[in-house]
C-alpha positions in Angstrom: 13.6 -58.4 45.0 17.0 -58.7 46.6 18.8 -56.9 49.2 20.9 -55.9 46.5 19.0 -55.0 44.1 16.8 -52.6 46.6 19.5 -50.6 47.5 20.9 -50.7 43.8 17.6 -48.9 42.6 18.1 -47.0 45.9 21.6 -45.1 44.5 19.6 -44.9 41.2 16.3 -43.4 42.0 16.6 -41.7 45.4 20.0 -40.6 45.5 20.6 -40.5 41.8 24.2 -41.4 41.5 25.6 -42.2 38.4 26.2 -46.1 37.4 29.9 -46.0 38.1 29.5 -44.7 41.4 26.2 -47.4 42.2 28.8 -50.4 41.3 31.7 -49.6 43.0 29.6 -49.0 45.9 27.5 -51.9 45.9 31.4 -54.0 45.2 32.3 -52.5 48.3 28.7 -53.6 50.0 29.5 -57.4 49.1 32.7 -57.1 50.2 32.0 -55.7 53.5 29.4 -58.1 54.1 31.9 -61.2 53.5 35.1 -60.0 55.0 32.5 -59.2 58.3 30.8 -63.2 58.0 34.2 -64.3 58.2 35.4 -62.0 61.0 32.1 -63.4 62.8 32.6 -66.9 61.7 29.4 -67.2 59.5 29.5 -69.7 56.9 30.8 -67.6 53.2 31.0 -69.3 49.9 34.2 -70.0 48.0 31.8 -68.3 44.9 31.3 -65.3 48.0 34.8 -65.3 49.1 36.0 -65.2 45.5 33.6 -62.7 43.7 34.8 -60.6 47.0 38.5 -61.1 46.0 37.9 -60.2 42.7 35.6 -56.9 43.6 38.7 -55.8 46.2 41.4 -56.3 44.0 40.1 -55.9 40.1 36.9 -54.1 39.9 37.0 -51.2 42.7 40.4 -50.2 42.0 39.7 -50.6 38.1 36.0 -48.5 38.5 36.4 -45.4 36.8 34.7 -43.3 40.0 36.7 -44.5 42.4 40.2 -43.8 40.2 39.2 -40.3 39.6 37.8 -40.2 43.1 40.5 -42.4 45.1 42.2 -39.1 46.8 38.3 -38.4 48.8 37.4 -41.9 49.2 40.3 -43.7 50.7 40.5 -41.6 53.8 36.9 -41.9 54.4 36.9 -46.2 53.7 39.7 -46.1 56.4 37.3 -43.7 58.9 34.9 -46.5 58.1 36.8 -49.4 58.6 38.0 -48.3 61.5 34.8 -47.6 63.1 33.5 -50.9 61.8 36.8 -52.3 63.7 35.7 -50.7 66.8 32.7 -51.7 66.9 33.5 -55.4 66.3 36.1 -55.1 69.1 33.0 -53.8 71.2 30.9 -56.1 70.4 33.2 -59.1 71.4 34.4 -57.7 74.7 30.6 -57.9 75.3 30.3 -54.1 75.6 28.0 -53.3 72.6 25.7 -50.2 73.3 24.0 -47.5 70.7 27.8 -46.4 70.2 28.9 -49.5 68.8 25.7 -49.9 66.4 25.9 -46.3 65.1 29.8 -47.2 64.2 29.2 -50.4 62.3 26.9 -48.8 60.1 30.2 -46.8 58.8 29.6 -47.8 55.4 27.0 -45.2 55.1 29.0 -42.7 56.0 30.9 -43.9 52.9 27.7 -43.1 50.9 27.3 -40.1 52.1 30.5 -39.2 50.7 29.9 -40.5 47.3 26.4 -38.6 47.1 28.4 -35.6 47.9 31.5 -35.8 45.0 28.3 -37.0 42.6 26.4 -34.1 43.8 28.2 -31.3 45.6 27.6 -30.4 49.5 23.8 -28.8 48.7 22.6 -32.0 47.1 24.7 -34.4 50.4 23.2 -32.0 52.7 19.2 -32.4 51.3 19.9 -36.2 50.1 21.7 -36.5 53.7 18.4 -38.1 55.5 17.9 -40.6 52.4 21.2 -41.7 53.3 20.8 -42.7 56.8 17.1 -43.7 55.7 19.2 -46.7 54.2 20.5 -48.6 57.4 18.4 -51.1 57.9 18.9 -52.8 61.2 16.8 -51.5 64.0 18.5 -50.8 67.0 16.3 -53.2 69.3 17.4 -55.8 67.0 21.2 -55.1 67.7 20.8 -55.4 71.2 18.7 -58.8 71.1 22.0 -59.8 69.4 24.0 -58.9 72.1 21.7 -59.7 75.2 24.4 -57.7 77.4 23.9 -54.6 75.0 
């Protein structure tokens, strides 16, 4: 099973948004992870680079969660871009630490917020752990990456 797909049945089962709410944040996953291959230099498909055209420009702005939710969420994509942006700056000033991999993982923070305009704060607040549970890079791994770190 993919990447994608695990964390697909993840917003479905465990954290039980609804399907709108799972595809606009799984657009904004393959987004995030091409915009930040090309930022590192990783090789990205023109298939990659284009379905992540597409997502940004068509499909998240078009998804009906994210236009009846767009007041919420852009304030907390900028928190997380920005954090991300940090992080990357970190990272290639050669000054990665645990503050630098707890900010990239700012898309989760994203998440977080989703779960809580599906849910309400009760249901963000008891589904908040399953959330974190989510990040998948272990913080020994991060600092093999950066050998400074």
């Amino acid at each position: 099973m993919s990447h994608k797909q695990t964390i697909s049945d993840y917003f479905a089962t465990v954290l039980e948004l609804p399907p709108h709410a799972r595809a606009w944040l799984l657009d904004l996953w393959d987004a995030t992870q091409v915009f930040d291959d090309v930022v590192d230099g990783d090789p990205v498909t023109g298939d990659d680079m284009r379905r992540a055209i597409w997502s940004c420009m068509v499909q998240m702005p078009s998804n009906p969660f994210f236009a009846v939710n767009s007041a919420s969420l852009l304030p907390v994509m900028a928190t997380a871009f920005l954090k991300w942006a940090a992080s990357d700056e970190a990272e290639r000033a050669g000054k990665a630490d645990a503050k630098s991999f707890m900010w990239r993982a700012s898309y989760y923070d994203v998440v977080l917020a989703v779960v809580m305009l599906c849910h309400g704060y009760d249901a963000a607040l008891a589904k908040s752990g399953a959330v974190m549970a989510l990040y998948g890079e272990k913080y020994t791994d991060y600092c093999a990456e950066f050998s400074h770190a």
